[in-house]
C-alpha positions, 0 to 999 in steps of 0.5 A, a space after each residue: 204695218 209700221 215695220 213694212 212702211 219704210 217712210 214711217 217713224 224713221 229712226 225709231 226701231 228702238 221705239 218699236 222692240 220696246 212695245 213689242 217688249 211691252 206686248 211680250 210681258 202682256 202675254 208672259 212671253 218673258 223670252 221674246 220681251 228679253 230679245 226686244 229689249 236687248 234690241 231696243 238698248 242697241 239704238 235707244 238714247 242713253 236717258 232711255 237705256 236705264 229703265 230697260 237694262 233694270 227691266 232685262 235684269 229683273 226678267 233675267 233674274 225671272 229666268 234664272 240667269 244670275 249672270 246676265 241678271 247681274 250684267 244688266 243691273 251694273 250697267 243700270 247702276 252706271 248710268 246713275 238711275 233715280 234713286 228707287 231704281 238705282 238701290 234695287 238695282 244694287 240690292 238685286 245685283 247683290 242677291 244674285 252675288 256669292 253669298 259672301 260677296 253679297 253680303 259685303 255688297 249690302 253692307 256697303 249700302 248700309 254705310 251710304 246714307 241716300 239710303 236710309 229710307 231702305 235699311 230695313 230691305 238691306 237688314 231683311 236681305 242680310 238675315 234671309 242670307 244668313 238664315 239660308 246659310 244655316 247662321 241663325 245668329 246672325 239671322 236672328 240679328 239682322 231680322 231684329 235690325 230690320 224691325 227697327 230701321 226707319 223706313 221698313 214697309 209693313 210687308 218686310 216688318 210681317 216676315 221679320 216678326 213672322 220669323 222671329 217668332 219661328 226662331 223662339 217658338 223652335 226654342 220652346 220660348 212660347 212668350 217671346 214667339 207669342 210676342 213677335 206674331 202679335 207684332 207681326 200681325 199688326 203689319 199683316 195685309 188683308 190676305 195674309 190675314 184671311 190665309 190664316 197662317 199667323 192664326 194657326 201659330 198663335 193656336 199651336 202656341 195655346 196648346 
């Protein structure tokens, strides 16, 4: 109706890719939402453009598209976002890095104190690298890091205590695993809980 109505919201096309962008993730259509929103930032003003180009980088990152996921999360850094959206733009860009790369990327924000309040998500990205790199040392280091930064969510806490216990329970060192999954149940939310997975660690640990 509105697209057939030329003398209706004038100027506003951008307006419109948007909610049909927003209709798309409603039916999971994350194709047609990408097309959308590339169509919105063309015309949308610059204070508009930040939030969609996290959101086209996130969706492209859904998709498996590295590349474009990490076009879209530069220019969002760019146009200098709030803080929360400016961070996960740079962690994102850094995940869908070259593992090296994207380790000196996440080292670098760990030198930027604006981020203080999310160190224990820098240390937790820094040990899954090193741990899918087979370096379980340093693994290890970072997920400790993780746990003692300020600031760590319960849900970074649960995975780093959870796969610290993994660590020594792989190592045949029953008490310090025992000691990590206690831990890491205090920061389990209610469906982890009510999975039973930490309560099957702590029973293979009594046998």
């Amino acid at each position: 109706f509105i697209r057939s109505d030329l003398d209706f919201l004038q100027n506003l096309d951008w307006q419109i890719h948007r909610i049909e962008a927003d209709l798309a993730l409603r039916q999971n259509n994350l194709e047609r939402a990408i097309q959308s929103l590339e169509r919105s930032t063309q015309d949308a003003p610059k204070l508009e453009r930040k939030t969609m180009e996290f959101v086209l980088g996130q969706l492209y990152q859904e998709t498996g598209r590295n590349t474009e996921a990490s076009i879209w999360f530069k220019q969002c850094i760019q146009r200098n976002g709030n803080l929360d959206m400016l961070f996960y733009a740079r962690l994102n860009q850094a995940k869908e890095s070259p593992i090296d790369e994207a380790d000196k990327l996440l080292s670098k924000l760990l030198n930027e104190n604006k981020y203080k309040d999310f160190f224990g998500e820098i240390w937790f990205a820094r040990a899954e690298l090193a741990q899918d790199a087979g370096d379980h040392a340093n693994a290890i280091t970072f997920y400790k890091e993780a746990c003692g930064a300020d600031g760590s969510n319960d849900e970074v806490l649960y995975a780093s205590y959870t796969t610290l216990g993994d660590f020594a329970y792989n190592k045949k060192d029953y008490i310090q695993a025992s000691t990590y999954y206690d831990s890491a149940s205090n920061h389990a939310n209610k469906d982890i809980t009510s999975s039973g997975a930490l309560e099957l660690r702590r029973q293979n640990l009594t046998r």
